[in-house]
C-alpha positions as CSV (number, residue, x, y, z in Angstrom):
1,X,21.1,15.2,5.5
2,X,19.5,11.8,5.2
3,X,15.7,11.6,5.3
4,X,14.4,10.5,8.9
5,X,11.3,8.1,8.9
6,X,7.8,9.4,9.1
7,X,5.5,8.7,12.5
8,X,2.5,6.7,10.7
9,X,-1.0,7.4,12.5
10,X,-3.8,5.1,11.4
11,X,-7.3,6.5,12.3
12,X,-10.6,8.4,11.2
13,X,-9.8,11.8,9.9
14,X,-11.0,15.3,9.7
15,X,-13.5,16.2,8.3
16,X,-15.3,12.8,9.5
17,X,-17.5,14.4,12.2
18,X,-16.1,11.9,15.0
19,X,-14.4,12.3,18.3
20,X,-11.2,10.1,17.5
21,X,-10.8,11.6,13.9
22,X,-10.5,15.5,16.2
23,X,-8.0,13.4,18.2
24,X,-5.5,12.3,16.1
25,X,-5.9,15.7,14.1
26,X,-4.6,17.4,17.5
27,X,-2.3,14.5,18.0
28,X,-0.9,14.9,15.2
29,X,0.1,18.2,15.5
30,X,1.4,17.7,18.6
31,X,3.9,14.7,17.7
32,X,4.5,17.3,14.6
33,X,5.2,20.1,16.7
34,X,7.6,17.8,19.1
35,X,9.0,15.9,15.9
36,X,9.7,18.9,13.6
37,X,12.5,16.6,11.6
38,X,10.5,14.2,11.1
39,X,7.2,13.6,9.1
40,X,3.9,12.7,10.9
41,X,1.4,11.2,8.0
42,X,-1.7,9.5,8.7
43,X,-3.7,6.5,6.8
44,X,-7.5,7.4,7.4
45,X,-10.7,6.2,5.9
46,X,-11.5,7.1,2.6
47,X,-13.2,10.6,4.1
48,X,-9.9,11.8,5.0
49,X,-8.2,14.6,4.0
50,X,-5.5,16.7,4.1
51,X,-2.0,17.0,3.4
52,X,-0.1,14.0,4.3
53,X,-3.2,11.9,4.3
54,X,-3.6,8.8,2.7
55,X,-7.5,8.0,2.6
56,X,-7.1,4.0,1.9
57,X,-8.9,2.3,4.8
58,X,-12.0,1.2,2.9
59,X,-14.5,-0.9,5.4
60,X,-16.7,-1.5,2.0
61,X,-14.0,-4.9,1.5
62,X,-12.9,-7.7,4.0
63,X,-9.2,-7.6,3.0
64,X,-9.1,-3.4,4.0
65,X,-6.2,-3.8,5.9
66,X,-3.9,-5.0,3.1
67,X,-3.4,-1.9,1.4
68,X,-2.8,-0.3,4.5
69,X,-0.1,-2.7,5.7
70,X,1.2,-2.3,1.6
71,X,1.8,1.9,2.7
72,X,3.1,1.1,5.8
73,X,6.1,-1.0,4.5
74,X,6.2,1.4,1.7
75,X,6.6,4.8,4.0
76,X,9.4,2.1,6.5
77,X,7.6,3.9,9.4
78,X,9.5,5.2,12.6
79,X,6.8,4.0,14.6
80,X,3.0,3.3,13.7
81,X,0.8,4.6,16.2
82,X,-3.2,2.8,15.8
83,X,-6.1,5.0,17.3
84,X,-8.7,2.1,18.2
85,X,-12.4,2.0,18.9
86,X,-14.5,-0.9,17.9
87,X,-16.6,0.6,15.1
88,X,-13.5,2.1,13.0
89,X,-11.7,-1.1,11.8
90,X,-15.2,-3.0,12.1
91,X,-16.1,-5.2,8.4
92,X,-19.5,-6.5,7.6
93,X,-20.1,-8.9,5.2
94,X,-23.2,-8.5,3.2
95,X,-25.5,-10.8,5.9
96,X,-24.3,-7.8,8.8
97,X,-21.7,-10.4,10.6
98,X,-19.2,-8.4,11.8
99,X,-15.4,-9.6,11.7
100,X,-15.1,-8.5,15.0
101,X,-12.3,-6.6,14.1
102,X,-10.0,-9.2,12.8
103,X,-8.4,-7.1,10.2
104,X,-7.1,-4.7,12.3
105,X,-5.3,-8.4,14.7
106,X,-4.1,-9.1,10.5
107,X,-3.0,-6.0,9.4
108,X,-0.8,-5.7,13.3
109,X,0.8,-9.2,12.5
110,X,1.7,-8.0,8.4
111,X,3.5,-4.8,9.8
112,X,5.0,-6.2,13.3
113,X,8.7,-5.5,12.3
114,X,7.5,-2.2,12.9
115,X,7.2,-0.4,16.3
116,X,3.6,-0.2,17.1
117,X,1.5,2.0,19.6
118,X,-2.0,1.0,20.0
119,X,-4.8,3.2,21.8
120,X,-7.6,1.4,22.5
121,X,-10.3,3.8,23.3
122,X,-13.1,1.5,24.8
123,X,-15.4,1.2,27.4
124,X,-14.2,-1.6,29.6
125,X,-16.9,-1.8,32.0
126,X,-19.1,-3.6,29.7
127,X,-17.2,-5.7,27.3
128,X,-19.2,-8.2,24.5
129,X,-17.3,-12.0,24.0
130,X,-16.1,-10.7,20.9
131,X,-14.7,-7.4,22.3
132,X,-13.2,-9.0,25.3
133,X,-11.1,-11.6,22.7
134,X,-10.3,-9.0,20.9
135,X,-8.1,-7.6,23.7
136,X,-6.8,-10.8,25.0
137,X,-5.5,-11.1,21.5
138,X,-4.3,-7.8,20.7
């Protein structure tokens, strides 16, 4: 029996003490546990662990997202699905200027040919210049 393609989450991970990394966690093994025939991996931060983990998002450099994209077309995903929230995909150079998430809009365009599921989790009431662009864009 042939292979079937792996569900790709891209988040924060357990044990990261944050609300979205005990998300996808219980996400996970829900699409698992719906999906049994098919494998549900996720690409976390570099604090994530686990089995079927890959811990490669490192915020520390401006071109994160590359390696990230590199896995994707590596594991030819069923479907990517992105957990979002400002702060997890955010890069600052060494002044403190934030990219305003522009490597996450770069790393969606280098793995397009891909389905992809975003979930923002924002507050919309209140939305910055930058985070407003950020969502016309996305």
């Amino acid at each position: 029996m042939r292979k079937l393609s792996p569900i790709v989450l891209i988040s924060s991970y357990p044990p990261r003490l944050c609300g979205i990394a005990t998300f996808t966690e219980e996400a996970r093994e829900f699409i698992q546990k719906k999906n049994p025939n098919r494998e549900v991996v996720v690409i976390s931060h570099t604090d994530g662990e686990g089995e079927g983990v890959f811990p490669i998002i490192d915020l520390g450099k401006l071109d994160w997202w590359k390696p990230v994209a590199q896995k994707i077309n590596e594991l030819k995903p069923h479907a990517v699905h992105i957990e979002h929230e400002y702060g997890l995909y955010n890069y600052f150079d060494s002044r403190g200027h934030s990219d305003d998430n522009r490597g996450l809009l770069s790393l969606i365009e280098a793995i397009s040919e891909w389905p992809i599921v975003i979930e923002p989790h924002t507050v919309h009431g209140r939305l910055r210049d930058a985070e407003a662009e950020f969502l016309y864009i996305l």
